[in-house]
C-alpha positions as CSV (number, residue, x, y, z in Angstrom):
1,X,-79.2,-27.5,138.1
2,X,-79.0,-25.4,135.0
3,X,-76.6,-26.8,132.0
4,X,-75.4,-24.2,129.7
5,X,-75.1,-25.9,126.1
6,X,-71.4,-26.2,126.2
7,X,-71.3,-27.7,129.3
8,X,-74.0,-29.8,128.2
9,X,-72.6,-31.2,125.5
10,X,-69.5,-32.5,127.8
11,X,-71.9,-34.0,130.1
12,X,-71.9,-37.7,128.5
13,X,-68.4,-37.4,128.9
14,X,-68.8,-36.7,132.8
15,X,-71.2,-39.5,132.9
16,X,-68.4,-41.8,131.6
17,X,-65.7,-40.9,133.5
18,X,-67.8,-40.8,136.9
19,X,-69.0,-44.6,136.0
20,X,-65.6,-45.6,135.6
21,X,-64.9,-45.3,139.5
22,X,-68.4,-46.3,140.6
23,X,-67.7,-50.0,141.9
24,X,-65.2,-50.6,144.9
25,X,-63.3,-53.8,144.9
26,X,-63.2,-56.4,147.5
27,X,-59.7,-57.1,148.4
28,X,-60.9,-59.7,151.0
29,X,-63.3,-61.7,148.5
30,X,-60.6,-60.9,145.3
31,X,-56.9,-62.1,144.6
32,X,-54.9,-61.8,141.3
33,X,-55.4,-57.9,141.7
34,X,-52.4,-57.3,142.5
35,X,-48.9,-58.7,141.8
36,X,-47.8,-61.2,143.0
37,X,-50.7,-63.5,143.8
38,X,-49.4,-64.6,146.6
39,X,-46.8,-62.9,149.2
40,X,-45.4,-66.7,150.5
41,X,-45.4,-67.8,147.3
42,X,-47.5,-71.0,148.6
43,X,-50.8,-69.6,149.4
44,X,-53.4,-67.1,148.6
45,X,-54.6,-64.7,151.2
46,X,-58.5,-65.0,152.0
47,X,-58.7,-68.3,150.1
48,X,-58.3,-71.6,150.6
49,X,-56.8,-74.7,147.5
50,X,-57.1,-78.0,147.6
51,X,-56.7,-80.5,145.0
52,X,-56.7,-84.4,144.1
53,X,-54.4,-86.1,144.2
54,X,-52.1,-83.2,144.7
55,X,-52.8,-78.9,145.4
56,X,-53.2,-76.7,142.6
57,X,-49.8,-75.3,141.2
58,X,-49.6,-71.6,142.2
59,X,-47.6,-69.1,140.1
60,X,-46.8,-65.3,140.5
61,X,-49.4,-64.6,138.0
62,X,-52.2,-67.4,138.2
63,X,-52.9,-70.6,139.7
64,X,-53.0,-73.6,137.4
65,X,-55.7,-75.9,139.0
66,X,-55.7,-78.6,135.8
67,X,-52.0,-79.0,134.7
68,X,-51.5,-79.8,131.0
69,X,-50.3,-83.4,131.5
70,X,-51.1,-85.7,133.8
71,X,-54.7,-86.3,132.8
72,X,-57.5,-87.4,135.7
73,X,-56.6,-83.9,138.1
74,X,-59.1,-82.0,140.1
75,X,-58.5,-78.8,142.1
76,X,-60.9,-75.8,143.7
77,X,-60.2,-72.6,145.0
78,X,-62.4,-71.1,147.5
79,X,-63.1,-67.9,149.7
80,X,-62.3,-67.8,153.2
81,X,-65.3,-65.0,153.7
82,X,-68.7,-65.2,152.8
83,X,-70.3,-62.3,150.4
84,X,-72.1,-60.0,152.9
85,X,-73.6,-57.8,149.9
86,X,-77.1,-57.8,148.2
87,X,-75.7,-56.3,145.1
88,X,-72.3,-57.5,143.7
89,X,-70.4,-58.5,141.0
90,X,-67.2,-61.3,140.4
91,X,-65.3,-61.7,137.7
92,X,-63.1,-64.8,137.0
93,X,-60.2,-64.0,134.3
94,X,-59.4,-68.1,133.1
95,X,-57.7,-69.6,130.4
96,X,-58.5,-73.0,129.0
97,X,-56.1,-75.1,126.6
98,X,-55.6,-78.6,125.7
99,X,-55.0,-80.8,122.7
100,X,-57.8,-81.8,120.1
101,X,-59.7,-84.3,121.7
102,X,-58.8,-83.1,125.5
103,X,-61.5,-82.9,127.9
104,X,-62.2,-80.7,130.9
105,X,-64.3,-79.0,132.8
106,X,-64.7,-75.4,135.4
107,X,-67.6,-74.4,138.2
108,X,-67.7,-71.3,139.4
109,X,-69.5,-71.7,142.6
110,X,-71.7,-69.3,145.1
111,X,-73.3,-71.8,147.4
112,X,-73.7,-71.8,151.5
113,X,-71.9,-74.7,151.7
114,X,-68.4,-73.8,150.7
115,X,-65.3,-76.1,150.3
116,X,-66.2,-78.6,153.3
117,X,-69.2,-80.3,151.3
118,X,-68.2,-79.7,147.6
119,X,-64.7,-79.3,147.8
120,X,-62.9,-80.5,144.5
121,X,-65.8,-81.7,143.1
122,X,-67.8,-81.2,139.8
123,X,-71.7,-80.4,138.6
124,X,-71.3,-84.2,137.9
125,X,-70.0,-85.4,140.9
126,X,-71.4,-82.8,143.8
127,X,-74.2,-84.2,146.0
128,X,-76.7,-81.9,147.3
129,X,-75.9,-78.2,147.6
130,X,-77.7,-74.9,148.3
131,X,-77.0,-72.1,145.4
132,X,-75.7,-71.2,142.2
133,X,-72.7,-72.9,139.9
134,X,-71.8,-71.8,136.5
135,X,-70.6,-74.4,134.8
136,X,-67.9,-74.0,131.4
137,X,-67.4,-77.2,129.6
138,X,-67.5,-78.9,125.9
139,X,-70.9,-80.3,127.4
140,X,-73.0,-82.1,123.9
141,X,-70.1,-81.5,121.5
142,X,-71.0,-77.8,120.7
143,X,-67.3,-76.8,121.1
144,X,-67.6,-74.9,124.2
145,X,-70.6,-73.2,126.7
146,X,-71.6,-72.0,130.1
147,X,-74.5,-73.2,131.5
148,X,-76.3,-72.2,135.0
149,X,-77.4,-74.2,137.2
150,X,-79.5,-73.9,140.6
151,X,-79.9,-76.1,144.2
152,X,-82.0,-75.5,147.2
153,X,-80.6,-78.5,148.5
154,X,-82.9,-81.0,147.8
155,X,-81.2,-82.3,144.7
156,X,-78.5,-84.9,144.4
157,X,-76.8,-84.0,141.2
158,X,-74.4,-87.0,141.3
159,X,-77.0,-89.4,141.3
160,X,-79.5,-87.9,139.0
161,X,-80.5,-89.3,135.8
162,X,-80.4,-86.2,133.5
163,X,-78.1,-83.7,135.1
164,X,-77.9,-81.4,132.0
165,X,-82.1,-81.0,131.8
166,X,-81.8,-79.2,135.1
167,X,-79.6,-76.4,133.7
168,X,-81.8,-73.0,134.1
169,X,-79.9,-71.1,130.8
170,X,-77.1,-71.8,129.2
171,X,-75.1,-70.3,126.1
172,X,-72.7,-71.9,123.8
173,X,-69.0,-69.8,123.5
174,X,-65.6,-71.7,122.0
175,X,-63.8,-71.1,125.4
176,X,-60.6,-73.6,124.7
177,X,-57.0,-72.6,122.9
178,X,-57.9,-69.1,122.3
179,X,-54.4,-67.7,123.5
180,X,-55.7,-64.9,125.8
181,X,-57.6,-65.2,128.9
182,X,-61.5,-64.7,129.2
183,X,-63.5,-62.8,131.3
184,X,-66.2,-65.0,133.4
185,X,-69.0,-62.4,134.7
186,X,-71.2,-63.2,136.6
187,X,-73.8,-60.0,138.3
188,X,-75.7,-59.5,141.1
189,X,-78.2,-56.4,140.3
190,X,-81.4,-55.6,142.3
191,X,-83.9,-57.0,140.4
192,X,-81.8,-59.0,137.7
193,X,-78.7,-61.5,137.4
194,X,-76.3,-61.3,134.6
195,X,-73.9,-63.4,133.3
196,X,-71.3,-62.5,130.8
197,X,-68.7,-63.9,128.6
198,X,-65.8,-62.2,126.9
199,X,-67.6,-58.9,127.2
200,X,-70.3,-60.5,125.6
201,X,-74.0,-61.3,127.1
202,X,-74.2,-64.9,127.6
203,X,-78.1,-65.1,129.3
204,X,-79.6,-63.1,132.0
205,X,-82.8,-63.3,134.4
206,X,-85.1,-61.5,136.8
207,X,-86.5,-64.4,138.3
208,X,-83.2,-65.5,140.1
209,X,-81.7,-63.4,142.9
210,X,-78.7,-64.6,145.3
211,X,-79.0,-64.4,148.9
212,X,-76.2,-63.2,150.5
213,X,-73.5,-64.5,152.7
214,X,-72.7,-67.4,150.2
215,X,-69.4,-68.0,149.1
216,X,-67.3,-68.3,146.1
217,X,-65.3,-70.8,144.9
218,X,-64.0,-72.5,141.9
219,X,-63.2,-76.2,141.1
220,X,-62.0,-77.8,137.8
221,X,-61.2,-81.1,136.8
222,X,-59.8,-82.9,133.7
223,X,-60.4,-85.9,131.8
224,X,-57.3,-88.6,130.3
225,X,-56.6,-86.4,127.8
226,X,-56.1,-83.3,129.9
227,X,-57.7,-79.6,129.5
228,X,-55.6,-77.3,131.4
229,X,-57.7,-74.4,133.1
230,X,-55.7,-71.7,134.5
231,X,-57.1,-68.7,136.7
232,X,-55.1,-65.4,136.7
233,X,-58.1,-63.2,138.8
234,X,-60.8,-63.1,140.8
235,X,-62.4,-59.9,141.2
236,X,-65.6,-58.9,143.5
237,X,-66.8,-56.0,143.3
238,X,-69.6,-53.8,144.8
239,X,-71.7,-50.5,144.5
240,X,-70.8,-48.9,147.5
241,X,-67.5,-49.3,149.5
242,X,-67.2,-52.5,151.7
243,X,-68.0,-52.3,155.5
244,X,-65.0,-54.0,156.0
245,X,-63.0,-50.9,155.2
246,X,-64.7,-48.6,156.7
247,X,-65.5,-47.9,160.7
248,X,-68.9,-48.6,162.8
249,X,-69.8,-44.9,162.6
250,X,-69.0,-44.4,158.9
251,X,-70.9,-47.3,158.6
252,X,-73.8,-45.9,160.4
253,X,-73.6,-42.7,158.8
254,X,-74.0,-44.2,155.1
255,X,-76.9,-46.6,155.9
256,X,-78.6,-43.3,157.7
257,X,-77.9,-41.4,154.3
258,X,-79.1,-44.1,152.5
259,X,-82.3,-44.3,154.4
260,X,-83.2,-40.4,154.8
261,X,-81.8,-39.2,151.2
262,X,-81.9,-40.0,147.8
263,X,-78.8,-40.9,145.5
264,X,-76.4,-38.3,145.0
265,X,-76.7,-36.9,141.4
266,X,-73.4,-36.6,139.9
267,X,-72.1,-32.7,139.7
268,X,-70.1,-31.5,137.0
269,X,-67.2,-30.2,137.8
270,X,-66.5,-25.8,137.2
271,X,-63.5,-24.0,137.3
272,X,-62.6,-22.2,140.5
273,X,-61.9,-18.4,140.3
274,X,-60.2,-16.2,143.7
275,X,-63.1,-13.4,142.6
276,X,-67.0,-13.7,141.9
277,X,-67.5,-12.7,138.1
278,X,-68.9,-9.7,137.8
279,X,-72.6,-9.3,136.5
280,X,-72.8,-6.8,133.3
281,X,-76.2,-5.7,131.8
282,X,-77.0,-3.9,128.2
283,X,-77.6,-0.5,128.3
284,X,-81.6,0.1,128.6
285,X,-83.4,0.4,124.6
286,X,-84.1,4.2,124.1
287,X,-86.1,5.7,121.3
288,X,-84.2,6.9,118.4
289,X,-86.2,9.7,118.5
290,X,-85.0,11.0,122.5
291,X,-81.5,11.1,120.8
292,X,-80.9,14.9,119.3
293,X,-77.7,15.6,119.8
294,X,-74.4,14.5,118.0
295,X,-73.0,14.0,122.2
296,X,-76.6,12.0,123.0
297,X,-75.6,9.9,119.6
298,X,-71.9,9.4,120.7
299,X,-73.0,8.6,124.4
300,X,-75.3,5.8,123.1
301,X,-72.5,3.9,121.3
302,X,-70.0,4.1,123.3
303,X,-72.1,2.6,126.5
304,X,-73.0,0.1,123.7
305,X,-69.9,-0.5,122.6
306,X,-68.7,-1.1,126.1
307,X,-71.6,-3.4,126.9
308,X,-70.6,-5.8,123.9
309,X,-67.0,-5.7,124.9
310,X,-67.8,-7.3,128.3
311,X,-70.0,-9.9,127.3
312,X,-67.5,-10.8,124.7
313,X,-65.0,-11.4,127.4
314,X,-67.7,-13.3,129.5
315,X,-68.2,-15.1,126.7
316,X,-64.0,-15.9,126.2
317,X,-64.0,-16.8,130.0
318,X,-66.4,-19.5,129.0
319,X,-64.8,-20.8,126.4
320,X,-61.3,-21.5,128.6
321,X,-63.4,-23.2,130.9
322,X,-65.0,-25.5,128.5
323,X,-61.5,-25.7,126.8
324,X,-59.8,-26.5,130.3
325,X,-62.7,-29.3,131.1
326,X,-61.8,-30.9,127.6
327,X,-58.1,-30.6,128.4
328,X,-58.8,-33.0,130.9
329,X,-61.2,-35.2,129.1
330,X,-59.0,-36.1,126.4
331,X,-56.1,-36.1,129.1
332,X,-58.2,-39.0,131.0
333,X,-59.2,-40.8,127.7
334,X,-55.5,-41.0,126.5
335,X,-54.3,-42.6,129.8
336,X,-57.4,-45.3,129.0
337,X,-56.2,-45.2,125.6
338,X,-52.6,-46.2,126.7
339,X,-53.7,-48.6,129.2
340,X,-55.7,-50.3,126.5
341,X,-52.5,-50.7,124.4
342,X,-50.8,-52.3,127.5
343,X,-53.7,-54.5,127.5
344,X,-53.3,-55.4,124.2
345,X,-49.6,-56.4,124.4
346,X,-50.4,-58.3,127.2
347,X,-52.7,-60.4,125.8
348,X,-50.3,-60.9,122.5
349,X,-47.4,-62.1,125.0
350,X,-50.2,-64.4,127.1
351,X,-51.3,-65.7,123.2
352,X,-47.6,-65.9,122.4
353,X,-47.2,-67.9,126.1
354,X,-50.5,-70.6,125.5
355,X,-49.0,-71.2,122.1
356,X,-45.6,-72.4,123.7
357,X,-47.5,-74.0,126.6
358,X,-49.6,-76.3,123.9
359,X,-46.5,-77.1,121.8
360,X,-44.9,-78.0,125.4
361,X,-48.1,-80.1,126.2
362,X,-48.6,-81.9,122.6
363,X,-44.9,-82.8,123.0
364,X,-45.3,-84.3,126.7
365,X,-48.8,-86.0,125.5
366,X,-46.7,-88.0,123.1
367,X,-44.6,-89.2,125.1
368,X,-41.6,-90.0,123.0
369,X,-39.9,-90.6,125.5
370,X,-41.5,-94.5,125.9
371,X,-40.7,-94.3,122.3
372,X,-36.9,-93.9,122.4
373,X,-36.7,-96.3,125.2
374,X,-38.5,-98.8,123.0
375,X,-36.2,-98.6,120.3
376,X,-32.9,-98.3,122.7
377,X,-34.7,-101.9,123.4
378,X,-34.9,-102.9,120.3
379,X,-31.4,-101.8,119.0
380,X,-30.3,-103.9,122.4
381,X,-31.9,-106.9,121.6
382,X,-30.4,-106.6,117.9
383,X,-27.0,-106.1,118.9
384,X,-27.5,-109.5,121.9
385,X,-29.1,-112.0,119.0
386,X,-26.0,-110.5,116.4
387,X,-23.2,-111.5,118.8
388,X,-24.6,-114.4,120.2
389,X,-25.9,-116.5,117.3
390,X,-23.1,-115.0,114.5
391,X,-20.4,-118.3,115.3
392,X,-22.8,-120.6,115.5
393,X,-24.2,-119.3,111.9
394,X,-20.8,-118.9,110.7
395,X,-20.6,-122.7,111.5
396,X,-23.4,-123.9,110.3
397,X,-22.7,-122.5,106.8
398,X,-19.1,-123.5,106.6
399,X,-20.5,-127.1,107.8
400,X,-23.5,-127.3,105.3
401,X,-21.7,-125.3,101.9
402,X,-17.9,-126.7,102.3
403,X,-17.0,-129.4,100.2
404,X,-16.1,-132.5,102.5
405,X,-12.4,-133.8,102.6
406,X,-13.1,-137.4,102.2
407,X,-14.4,-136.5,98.5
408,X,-11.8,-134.8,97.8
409,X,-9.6,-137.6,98.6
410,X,-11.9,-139.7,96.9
411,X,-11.3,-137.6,93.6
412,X,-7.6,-137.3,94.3
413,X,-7.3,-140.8,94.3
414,X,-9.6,-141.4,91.4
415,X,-7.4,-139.2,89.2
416,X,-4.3,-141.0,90.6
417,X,-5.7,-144.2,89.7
418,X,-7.1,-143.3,86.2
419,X,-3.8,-142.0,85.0
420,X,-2.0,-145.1,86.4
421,X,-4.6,-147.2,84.0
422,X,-3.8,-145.2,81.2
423,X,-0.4,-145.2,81.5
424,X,-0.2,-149.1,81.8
425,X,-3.1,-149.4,78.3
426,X,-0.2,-146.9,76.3
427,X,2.8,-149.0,77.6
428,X,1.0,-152.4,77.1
429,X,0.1,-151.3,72.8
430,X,3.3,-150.1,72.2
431,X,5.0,-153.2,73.4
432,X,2.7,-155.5,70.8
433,X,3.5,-153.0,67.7
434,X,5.9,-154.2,65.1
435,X,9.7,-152.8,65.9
436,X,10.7,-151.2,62.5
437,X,14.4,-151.3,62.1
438,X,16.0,-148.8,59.7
């Protein structure tokens, strides 16, 4: 296929916009994709919750497997259907917050087993399993990381002596109170696995490659001092559109294409006209020396006149297709460009939301309410002590600080007496002193 350099130049642009649509989503291995989560508001279609000692909250938006208080929780969250592709690709949106020294843990699983053998459990606590589990925890105080680890079924994790030495790769990302939700990726290629983290590469391989019909599932559990790990999406995705969506014989016709053609190439698409363009060609080069005459002379340019006019306006047609293909380019890029702002605001109201949801959990973690009660006790027990032991202090002061009423008497007396004896001593000396007669 021939390019012409305008259209050439757009072709990037093509390639963009044509990768943009090229995976088909799995609404029977996905949920979260669509609002609500759940239609009975108590279950999630195609997937099965469970949780110790009680299920999983689930919310319009997300399902909260760890809550942010009480502590010692564990919940999963697993497919219904098995993963019938050799080429896929899941991504888990989750949120992870919790107080300073809170403590938690999230497995994304893709095992044969499924929910009846691992069920709520963690990489810590799961026996023997056959597959993959990407595990996100504060694992040797590094403040956050994803490791990956593998099982043939031979293993018994929860009894092994060094579980984190059998982790395959592993990268360290600060997952907890970051106010927005993350983006868990984990991909299936054809001759490598990738696993991403925030849009960012966490490790990849070519020596590991998922069998399919496996299943997905994801279990979290918290410590005392709770994590909470919330999940708003699961999405699986896939190359080529799931068989489950399409009939036996469209079936058979795209694994017949498959096998007898090569990939399509992607076409670039031209503006449509009612009438073929007509094909114009320059006069023919004649000698300078043929043309004699002033009419010869005036022949000449004019058909070369002509001639330039129409490829001029070949040349404008051109141009309004190119300008009619960028038209809706940029028309494509600004409805990306819009739904990246919505984007944006969202994840300013979920930061705005995990803020209040901490200051909600750091005030239930404190529990003041034990603390009021205690000094409601307190003030009780104050106010029993005042009104029971005030008489008898009252008494005991008035008894011990009183002056008694026989010394008073005694002193009453004792002035009675003393004045008496004076009284007599003055009458008795001026009875023996001479009378003096005048």
């Amino acid at each position: 296929m021939f390019l012409s350099p305008s259209q050439s130049s757009l072709w990037p642009l093509f390639l963009l916009l044509s990768s943009v649509g090229a995976n088909y989503i799995d609404a029977a291995l996905s949920f979260g994709h669509t609002t609500p989560i759940s239609p009975h508001n108590h279950l999630i279609p195609n997937w099965q919750l469970q949780g110790d000692p009680v299920l999983p909250q689930l919310l319009s938006d997300r399902v909260i497997l760890t809550p942010p208080w009480p502590g010692n929780r564990r919940a999963s969250l697993w497919s219904s259907n098995a993963v019938p592709y050799k080429e896929w690709m899941t991504e888990v949106y989750f949120r992870a917050t919790g107080p300073e020294r809170g403590g938690g843990n999230m497995q994304v699983w893709y095992t044969k087993e499924g929910k009846e053998t691992i069920g709520t459990a963690s990489i810590h606590t799961v026996k023997k399993f056959d597959g993959l589990a990407l595990v996100v925890d504060t694992n040797g105080g590094r403040g956050g990381s994803v490791r990956g680890f593998l099982n043939d079924g031979t293993i018994d994790y929860a009894n092994h002596h060094n579980i984190d030495a059998l982790a395959f790769a592993h990268c360290d990302f600060p997952y907890r109170n970051l106010g927005r939700p993350l983006i868990l990726r984990l991909k299936q290629a054809r001759s490598i696995f990738i696993v991403e983290i925030d849009n960012k590469p966490c490790f990849q391989t070519d020596k590991v490659s998922l069998p399919e019909n496996y299943i997905l599932g994801i279990s979290a559990g918290s410590a005392e001092t709770p994590d909470s790990f919330e999940v708003s999406k699961l999405i699986t995705t896939t190359p080529m559109p799931p068989d489950r969506l399409l009939t036996p014989e469209q079936v058979r016709l795209r694994n017949q294409g498959q096998a007898q053609s090569p990939s399509p190439q992607p076409v670039i698409p031209r503006p449509t006209s009612t009438s073929a363009a007509p094909k114009f060609t320059s006069p023919p080069d004649t000698p300078a020396a043929s043309i004699k005459t002033p009419e010869e002379q005036f022949s000449d340019l004019h058909n070369r006149l002509q001639s330039q006019n129409r490829h001029l306006g070949m040349v404008y047609s051109e141009l309004m297709a190119v300008s009619e293909q960028l038209g809706d380019v940029l028309e494509a890029l600004s409805h990306c460009a819009q739904a990246s702002q919505i984007s944006l605001l969202d994840g300013r109201i979920a930061g705005v939301e995990a803020t209040v949801q901490a200051i909600r959990a750091d005030v239930e973690a404190r529990d003041y309410g034990s603390h009021i009660e205690s000094l409601r006790r307190e003030v009780r027990e104050s106010h029993r002590a005042v009104t029971h032991m005030l008489p008898e202090t009252v008494a005991r002061v008035v008894e011990t600080a009183s002056p008694r009423i026989g010394f008073l008497l005694f002193v009453a007396v004792g002035a009675q007496l003393v004045l008496a004896a004076s009284y007599v001593v003055y009458k008795r000396r001026k009875s023996m002193q001479p009378k003096k007669y005048v």
